[in-house]
N, C-alpha and C positions, 0 to 999 in steps of 0.2 A: 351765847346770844339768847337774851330773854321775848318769847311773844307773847303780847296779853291779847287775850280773844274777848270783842265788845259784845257783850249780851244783847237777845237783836228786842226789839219792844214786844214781840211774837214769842218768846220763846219761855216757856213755865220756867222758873227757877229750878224746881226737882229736874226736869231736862238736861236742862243747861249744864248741871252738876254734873249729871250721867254723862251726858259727850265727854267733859274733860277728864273724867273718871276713866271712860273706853282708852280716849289718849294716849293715857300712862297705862293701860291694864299689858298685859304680858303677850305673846303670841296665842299661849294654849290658852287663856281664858277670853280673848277674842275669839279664839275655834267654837269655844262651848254658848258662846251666843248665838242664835237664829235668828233673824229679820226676815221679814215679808213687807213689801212693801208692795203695794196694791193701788192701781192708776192709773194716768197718763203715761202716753209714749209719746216723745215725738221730735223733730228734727230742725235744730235752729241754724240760721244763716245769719252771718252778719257780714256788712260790706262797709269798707271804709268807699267816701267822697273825698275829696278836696274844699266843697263848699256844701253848704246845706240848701237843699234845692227850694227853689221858689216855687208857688202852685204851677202847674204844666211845664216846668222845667223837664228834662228829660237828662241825668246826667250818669258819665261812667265810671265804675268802681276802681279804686287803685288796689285794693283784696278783699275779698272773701275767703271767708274761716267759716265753716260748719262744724256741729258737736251736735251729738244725742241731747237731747232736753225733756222737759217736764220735772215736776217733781217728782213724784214716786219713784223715775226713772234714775234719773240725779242721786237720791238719798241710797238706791241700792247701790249706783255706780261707785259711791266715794265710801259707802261701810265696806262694799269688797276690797276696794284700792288699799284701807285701813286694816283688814286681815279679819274683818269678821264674816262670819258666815250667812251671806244674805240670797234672798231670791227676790225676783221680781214678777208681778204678775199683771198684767194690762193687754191690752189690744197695742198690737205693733202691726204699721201698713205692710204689705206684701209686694213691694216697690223700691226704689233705687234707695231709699231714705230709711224705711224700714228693717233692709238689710245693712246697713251703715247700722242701726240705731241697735241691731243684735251682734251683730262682732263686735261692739264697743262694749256691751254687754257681756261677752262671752271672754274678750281676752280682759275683761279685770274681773274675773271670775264669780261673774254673778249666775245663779242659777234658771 
């Protein structure tokens, strides 16, 4: 099974290279990379409706899914998933969301 990955209008060409380069790179030569990624924390919710609500409607979710968010947060999330060796560094809340947002962190093994 072939996937082609759309280059985003954001993203340098030299970049873009490098990702798909990491992609195919080996275990140990993802080890010997470091990432720092430095930024935002924080913590998204999303809820499914049935209908989209009209002004002062008031209506109730059929789910909710929450995940760790920001970017900085994101970018160390998915190079650790990938096997490189990343850390992240930001202000995380000291609250229900915050701890959610550091075990997501910790078991895909970002520093």
């Amino acid at each position: 099974m072939s996937r082609s990955v759309k280059k985003g209008p954001f993203i340098e060409k030299s970049l873009y290279k490098k990702v798909l380069e990491m992609n195919k790179a080996s275990a140990a030569d993802k080890k010997m990379i470091k990432t720092l990624s430095l930024g935002q924390a924080s913590y998204d919710i999303y809820v499914s409706v049935d209908e989209y609500p009209k002004e002062g409607d008031k209506l109730r979710f059929i789910n909710k899914i929450g995940c760790g968010g920001g970017t900085a947060c994101n970018v160390a999330y998915m190079l650790a998933k990938w096997g490189v060796s990343s850390t992240f560094a930001g202000v995380v809340g000291n609250d229900v969301y915050g701890t959610r947002v550091r075990k997501e962190l910790e078991t895909a093994g970002v520093d």
